[in-house]
Biotite code that builds the C-alpha atoms (Angstrom):
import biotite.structure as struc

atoms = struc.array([
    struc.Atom([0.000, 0.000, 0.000], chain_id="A", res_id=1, res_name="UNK", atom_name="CA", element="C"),
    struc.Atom([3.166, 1.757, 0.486], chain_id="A", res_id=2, res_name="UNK", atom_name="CA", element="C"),
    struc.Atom([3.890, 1.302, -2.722], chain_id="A", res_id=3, res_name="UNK", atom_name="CA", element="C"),
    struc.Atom([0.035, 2.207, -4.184], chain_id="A", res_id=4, res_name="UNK", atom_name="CA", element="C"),
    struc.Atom([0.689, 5.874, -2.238], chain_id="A", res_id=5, res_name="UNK", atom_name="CA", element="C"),
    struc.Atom([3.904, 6.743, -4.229], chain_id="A", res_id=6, res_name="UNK", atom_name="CA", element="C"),
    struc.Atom([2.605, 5.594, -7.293], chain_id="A", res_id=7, res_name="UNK", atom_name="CA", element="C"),
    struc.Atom([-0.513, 8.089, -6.741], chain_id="A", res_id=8, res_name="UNK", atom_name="CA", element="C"),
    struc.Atom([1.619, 10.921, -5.486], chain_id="A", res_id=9, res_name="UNK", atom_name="CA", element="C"),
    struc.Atom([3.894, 10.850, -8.697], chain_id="A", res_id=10, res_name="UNK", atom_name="CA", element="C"),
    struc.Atom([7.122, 9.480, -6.118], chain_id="A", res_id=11, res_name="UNK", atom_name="CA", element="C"),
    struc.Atom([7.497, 6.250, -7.901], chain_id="A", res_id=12, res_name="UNK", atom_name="CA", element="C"),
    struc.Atom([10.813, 4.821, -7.610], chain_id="A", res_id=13, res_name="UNK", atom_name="CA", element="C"),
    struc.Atom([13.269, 4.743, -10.968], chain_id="A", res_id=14, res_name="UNK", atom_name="CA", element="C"),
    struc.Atom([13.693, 0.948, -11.030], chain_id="A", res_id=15, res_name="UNK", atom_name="CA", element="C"),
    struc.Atom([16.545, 0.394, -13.384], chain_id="A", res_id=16, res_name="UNK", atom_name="CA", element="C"),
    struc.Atom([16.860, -3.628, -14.987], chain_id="A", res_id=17, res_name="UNK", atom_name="CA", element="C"),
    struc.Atom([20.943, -3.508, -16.099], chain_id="A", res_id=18, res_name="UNK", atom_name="CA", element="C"),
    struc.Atom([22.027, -7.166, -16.303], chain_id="A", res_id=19, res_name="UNK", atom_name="CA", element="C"),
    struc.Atom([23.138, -7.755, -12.708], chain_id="A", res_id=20, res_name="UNK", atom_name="CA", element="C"),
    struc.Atom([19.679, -6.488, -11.663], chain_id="A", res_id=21, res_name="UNK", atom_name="CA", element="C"),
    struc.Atom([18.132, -8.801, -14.123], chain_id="A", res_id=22, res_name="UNK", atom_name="CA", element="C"),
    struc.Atom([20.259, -12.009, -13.251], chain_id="A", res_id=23, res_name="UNK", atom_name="CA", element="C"),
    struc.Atom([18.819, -10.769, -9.133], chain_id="A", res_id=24, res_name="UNK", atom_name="CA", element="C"),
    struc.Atom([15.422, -11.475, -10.300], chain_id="A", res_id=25, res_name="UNK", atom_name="CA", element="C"),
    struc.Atom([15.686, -14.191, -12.325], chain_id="A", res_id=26, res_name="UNK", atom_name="CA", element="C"),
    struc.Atom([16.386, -15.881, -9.146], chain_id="A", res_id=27, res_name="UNK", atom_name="CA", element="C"),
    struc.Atom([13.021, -15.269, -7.866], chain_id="A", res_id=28, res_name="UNK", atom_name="CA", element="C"),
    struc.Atom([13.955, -14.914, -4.437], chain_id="A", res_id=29, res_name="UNK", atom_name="CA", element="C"),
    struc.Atom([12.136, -11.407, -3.732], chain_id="A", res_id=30, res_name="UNK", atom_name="CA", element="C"),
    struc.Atom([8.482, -12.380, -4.597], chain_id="A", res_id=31, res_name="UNK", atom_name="CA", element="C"),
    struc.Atom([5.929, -10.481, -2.114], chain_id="A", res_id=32, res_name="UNK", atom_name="CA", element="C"),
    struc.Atom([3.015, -12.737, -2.571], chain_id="A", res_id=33, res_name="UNK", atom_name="CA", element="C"),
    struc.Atom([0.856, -12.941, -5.598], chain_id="A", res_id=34, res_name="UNK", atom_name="CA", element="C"),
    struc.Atom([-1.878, -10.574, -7.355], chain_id="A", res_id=35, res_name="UNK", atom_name="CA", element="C"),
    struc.Atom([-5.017, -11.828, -9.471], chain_id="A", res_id=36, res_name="UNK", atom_name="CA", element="C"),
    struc.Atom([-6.256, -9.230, -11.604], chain_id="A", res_id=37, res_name="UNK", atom_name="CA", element="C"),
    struc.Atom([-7.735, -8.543, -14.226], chain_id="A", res_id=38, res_name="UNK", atom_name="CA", element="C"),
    struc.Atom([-6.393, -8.787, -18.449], chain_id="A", res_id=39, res_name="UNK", atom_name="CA", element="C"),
    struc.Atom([-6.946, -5.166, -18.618], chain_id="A", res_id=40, res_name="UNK", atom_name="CA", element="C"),
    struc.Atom([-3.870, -2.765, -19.555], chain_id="A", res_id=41, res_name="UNK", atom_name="CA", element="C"),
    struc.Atom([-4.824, 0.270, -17.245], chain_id="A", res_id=42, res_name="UNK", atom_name="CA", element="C"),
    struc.Atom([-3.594, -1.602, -14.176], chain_id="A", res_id=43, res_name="UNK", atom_name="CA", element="C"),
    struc.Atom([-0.008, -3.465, -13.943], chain_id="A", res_id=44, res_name="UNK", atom_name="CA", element="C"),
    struc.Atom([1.010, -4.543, -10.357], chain_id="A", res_id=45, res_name="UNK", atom_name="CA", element="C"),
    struc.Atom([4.223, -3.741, -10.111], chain_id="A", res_id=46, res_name="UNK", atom_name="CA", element="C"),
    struc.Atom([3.335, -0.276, -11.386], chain_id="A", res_id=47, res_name="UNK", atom_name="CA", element="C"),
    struc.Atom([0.716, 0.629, -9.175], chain_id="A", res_id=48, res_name="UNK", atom_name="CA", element="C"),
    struc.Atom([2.504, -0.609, -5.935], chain_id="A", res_id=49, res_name="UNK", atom_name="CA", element="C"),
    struc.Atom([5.571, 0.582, -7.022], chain_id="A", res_id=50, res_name="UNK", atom_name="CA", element="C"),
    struc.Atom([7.664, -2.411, -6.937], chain_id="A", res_id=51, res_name="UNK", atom_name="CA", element="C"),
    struc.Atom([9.941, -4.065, -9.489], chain_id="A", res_id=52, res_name="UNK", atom_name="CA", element="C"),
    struc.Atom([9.944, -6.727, -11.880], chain_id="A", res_id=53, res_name="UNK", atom_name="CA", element="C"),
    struc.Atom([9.680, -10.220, -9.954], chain_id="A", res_id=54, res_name="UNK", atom_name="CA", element="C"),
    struc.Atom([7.897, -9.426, -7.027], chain_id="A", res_id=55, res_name="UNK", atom_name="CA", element="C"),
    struc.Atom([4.446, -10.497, -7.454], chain_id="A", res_id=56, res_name="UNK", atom_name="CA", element="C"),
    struc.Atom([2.826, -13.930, -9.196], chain_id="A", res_id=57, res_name="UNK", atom_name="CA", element="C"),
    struc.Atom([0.486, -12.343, -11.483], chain_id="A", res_id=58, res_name="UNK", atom_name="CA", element="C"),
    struc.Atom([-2.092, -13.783, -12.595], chain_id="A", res_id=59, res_name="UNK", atom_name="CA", element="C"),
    struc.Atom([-4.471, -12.436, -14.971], chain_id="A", res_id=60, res_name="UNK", atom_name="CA", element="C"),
    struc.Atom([-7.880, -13.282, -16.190], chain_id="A", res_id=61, res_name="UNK", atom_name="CA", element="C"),
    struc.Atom([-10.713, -11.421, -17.703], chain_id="A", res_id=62, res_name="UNK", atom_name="CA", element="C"),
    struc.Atom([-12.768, -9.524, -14.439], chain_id="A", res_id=63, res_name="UNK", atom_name="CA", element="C"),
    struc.Atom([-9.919, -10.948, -12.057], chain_id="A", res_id=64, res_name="UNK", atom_name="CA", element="C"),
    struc.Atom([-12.464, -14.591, -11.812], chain_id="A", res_id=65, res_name="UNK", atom_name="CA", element="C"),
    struc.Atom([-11.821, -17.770, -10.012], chain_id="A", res_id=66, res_name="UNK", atom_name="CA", element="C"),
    struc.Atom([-10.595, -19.492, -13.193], chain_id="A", res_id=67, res_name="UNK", atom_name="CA", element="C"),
    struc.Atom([-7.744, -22.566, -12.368], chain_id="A", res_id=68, res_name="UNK", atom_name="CA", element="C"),
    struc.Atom([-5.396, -20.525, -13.862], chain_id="A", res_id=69, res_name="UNK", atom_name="CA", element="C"),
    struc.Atom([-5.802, -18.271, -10.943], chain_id="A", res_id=70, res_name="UNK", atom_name="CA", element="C"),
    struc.Atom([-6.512, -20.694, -8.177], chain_id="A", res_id=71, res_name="UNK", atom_name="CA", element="C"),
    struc.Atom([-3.074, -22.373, -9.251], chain_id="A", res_id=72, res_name="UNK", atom_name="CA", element="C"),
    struc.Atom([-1.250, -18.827, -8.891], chain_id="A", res_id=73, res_name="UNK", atom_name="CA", element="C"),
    struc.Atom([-2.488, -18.589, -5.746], chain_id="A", res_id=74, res_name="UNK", atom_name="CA", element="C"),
    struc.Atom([-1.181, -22.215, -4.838], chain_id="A", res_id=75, res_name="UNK", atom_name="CA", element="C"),
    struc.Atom([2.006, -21.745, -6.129], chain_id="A", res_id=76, res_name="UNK", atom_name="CA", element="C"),
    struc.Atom([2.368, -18.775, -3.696], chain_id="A", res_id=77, res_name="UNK", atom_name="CA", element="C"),
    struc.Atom([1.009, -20.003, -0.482], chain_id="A", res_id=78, res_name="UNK", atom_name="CA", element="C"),
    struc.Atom([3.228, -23.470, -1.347], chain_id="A", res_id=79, res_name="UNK", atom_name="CA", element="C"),
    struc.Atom([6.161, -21.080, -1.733], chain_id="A", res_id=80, res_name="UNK", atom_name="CA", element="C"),
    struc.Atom([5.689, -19.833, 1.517], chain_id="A", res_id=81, res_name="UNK", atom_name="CA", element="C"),
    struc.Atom([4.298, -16.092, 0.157], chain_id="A", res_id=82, res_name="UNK", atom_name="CA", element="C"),
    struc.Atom([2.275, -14.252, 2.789], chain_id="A", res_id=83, res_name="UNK", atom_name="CA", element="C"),
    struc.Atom([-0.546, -13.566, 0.562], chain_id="A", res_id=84, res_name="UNK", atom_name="CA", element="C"),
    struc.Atom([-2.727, -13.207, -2.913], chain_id="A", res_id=85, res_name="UNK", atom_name="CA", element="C"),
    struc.Atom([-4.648, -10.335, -3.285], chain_id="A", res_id=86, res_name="UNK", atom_name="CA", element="C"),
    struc.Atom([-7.522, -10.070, -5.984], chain_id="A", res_id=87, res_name="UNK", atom_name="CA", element="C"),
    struc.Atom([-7.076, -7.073, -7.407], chain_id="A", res_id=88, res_name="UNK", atom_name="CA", element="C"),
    struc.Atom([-10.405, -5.910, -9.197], chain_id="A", res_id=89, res_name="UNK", atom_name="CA", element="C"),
    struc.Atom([-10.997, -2.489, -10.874], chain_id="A", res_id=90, res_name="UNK", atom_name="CA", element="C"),
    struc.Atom([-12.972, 0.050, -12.000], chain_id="A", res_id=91, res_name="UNK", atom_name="CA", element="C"),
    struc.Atom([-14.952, 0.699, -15.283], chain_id="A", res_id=92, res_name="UNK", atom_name="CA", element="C"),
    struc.Atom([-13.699, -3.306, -15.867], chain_id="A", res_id=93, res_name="UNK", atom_name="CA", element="C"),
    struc.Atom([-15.243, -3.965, -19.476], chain_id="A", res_id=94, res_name="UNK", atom_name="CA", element="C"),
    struc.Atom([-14.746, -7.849, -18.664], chain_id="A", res_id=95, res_name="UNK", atom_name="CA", element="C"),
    struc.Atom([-17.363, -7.267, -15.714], chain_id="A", res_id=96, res_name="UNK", atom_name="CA", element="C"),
    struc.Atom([-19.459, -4.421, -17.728], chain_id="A", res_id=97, res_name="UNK", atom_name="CA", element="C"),
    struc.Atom([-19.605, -7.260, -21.040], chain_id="A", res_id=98, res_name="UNK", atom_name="CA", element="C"),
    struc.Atom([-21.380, -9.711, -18.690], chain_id="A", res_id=99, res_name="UNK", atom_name="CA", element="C"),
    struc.Atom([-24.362, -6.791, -16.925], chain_id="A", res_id=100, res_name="UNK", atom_name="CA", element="C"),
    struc.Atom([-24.866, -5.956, -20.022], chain_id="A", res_id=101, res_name="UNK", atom_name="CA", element="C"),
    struc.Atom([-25.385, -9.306, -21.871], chain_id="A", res_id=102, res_name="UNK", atom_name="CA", element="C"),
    struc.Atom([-22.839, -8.988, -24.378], chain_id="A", res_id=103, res_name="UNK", atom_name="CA", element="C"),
    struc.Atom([-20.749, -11.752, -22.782], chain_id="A", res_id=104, res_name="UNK", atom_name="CA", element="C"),
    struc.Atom([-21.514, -14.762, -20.841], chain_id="A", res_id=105, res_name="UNK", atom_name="CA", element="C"),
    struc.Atom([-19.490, -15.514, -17.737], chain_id="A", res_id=106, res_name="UNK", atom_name="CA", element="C"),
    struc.Atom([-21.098, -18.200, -14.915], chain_id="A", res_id=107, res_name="UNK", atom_name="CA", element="C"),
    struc.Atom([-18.565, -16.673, -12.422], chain_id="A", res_id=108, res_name="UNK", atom_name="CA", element="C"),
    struc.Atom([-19.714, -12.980, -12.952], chain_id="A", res_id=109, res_name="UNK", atom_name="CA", element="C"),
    struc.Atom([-22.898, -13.768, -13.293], chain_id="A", res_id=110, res_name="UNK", atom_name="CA", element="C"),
    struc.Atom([-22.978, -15.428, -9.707], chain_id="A", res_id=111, res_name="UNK", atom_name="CA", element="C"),
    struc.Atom([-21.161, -12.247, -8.418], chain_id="A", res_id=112, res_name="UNK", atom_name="CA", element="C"),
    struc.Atom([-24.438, -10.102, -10.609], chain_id="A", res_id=113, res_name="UNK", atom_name="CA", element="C"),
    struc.Atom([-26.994, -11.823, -9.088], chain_id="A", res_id=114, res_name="UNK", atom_name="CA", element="C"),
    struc.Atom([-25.132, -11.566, -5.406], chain_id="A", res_id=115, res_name="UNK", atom_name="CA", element="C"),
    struc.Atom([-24.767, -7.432, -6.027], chain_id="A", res_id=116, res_name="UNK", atom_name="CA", element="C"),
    struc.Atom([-28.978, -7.378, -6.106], chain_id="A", res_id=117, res_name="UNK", atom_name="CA", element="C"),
    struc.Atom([-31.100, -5.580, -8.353], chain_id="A", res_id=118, res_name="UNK", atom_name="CA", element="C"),
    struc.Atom([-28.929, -2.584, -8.774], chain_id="A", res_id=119, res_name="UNK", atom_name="CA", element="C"),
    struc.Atom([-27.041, -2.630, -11.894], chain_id="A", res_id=120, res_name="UNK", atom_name="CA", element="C"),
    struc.Atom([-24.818, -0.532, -10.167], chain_id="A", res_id=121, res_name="UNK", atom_name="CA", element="C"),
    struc.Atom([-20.915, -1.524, -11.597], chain_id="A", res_id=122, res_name="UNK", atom_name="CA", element="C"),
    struc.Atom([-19.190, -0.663, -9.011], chain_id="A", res_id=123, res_name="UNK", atom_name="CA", element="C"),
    struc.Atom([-21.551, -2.825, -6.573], chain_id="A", res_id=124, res_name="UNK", atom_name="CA", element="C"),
    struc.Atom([-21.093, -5.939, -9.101], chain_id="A", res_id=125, res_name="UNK", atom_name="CA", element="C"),
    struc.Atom([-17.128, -5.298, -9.598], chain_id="A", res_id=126, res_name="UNK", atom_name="CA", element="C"),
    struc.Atom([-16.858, -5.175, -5.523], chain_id="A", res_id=127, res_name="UNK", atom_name="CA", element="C"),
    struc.Atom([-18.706, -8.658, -5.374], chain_id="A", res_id=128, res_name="UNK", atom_name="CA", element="C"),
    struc.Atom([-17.101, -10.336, -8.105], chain_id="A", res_id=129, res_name="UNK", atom_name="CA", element="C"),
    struc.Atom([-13.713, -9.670, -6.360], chain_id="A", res_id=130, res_name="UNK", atom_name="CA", element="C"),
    struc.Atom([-14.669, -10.704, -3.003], chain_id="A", res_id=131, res_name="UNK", atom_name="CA", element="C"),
    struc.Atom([-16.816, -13.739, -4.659], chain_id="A", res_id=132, res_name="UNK", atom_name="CA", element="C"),
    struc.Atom([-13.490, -14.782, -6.523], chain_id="A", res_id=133, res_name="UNK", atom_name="CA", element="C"),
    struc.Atom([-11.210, -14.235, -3.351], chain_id="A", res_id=134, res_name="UNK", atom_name="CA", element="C"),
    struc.Atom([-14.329, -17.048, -1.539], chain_id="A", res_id=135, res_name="UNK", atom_name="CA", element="C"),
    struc.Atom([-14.175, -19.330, -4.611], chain_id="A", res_id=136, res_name="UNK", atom_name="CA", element="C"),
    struc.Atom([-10.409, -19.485, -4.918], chain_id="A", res_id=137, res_name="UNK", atom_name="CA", element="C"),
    struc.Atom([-9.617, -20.676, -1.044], chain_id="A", res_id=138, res_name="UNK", atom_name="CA", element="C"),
    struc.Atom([-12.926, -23.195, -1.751], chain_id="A", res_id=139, res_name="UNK", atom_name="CA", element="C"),
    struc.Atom([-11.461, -24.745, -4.819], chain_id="A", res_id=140, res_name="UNK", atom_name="CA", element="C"),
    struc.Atom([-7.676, -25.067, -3.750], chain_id="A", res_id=141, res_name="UNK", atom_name="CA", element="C"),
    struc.Atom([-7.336, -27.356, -0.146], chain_id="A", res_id=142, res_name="UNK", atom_name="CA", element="C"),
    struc.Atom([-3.952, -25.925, -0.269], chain_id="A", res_id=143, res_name="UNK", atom_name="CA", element="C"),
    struc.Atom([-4.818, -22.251, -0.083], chain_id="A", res_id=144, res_name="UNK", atom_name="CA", element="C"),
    struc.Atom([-7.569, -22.998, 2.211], chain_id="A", res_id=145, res_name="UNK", atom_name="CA", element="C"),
    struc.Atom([-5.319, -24.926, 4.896], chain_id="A", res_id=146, res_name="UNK", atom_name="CA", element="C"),
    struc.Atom([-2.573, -21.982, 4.782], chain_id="A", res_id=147, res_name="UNK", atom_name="CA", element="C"),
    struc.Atom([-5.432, -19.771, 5.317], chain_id="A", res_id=148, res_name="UNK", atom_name="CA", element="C"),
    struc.Atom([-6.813, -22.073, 8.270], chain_id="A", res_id=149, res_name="UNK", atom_name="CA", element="C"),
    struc.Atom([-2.677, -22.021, 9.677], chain_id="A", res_id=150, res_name="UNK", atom_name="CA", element="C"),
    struc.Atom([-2.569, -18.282, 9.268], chain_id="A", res_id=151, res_name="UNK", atom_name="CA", element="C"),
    struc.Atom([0.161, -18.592, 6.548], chain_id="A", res_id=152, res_name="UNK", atom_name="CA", element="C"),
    struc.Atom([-1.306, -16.902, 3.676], chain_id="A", res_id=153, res_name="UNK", atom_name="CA", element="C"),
    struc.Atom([-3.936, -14.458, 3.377], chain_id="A", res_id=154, res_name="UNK", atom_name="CA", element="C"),
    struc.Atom([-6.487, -13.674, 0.480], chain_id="A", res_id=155, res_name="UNK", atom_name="CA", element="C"),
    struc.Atom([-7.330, -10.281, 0.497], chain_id="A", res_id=156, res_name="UNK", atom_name="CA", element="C"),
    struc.Atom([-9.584, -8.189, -1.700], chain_id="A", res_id=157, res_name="UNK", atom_name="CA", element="C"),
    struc.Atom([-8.672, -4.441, -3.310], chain_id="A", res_id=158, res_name="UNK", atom_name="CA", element="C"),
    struc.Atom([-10.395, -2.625, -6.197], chain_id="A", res_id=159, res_name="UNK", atom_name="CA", element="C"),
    struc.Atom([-8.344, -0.063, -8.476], chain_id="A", res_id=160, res_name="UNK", atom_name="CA", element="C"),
    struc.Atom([-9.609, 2.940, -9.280], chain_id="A", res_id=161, res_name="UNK", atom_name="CA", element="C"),
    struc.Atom([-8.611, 3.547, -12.902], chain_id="A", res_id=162, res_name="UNK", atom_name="CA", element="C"),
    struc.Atom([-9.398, 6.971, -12.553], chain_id="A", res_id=163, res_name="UNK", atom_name="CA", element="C"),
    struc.Atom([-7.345, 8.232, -9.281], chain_id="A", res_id=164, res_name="UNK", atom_name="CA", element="C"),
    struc.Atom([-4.940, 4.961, -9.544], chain_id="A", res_id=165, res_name="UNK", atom_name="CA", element="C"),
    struc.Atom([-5.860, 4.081, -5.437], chain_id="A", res_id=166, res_name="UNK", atom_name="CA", element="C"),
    struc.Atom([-5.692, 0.639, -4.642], chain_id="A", res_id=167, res_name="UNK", atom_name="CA", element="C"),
    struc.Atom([-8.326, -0.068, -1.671], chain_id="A", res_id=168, res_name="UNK", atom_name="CA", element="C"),
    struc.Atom([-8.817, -2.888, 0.652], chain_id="A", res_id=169, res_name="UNK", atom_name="CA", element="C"),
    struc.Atom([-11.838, -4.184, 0.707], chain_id="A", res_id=170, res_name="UNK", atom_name="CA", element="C"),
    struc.Atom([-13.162, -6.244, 4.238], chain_id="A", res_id=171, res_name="UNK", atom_name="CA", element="C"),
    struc.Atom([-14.004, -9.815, 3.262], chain_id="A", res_id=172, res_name="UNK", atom_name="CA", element="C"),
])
């Protein structure tokens, strides 16, 4: 979050890749934890936290859903020993707007839809589908869920806002 504030305040750090830097991370030794988000090119992790090339497992999937691809990401952290995954959902997410409006079809969204209510409020449906995704992936993986039950990793839940470029935690 550290990170997020710099970003926002135009203080992001010059992160320069010259080939001992890039032989560092090739290592993979500095990973933080791991980030599901979403295929869209507004938001990068490592940009908006600030933080340099190998230090997230990113994962990303149309609307940031529980899709294996993502569930596995999040295994390979929390059997890594990473402290956490966060879904990272976002604003204005066209994945997420494609499905309210019936241009796309997506069971996983559509749960997360019918969860937000009546409201056809975005925001409201982009806020469930995040937290519904962060719920599916610990059911789905018996690894994430038993570092979760030992307190080893955490699944958290934070929307973007495309607009202002904050990151916020959401309470699951």
């Amino acid at each position: 979050m550290e990170g997020n504030e710099r970003f926002r305040n135009g203080r992001a750090s010059e992160n320069s890749y010259d080939a001992e830097r890039l032989q560092h991370i090739a290592r993979g030794t500095d990973y933080l934890g791991a980030v599901l988000t979403c295929v869209d090119g507004r938001l990068s992790p490592e940009i908006i936290f600030d933080q340099p090339l190998g230090s997230f497992f990113t994962c990303r999937v149309p609307g940031n859903t529980p899709k294996d691809s993502a569930v596995w990401t999040f295994e390979m952290a929390a059997g890594a020993g990473l402290p956490f995954g966060l879904v990272l959902g976002h604003t204005e997410c066209i994945a997420i707007g494609q499905v309210v409006t019936g241009v796309r079809s997506d069971s996983d969204v559509e749960v997360a839809h019918a969860s937000a209510g009546t409201a056809e409020d975005l925001g409201k449906v982009i806020r469930m589908n995040a937290i519904r995704t962060a719920e599916e992936t610990i059911r789905k993986s018996s690894l994430v869920r038993e570092a979760v039950a030992r307190g080893t990793f955490a699944v958290r839940v934070a929307i973007y806002d495309v607009h202002t470029g904050s990151v916020s935690l959401l309470d699951t």
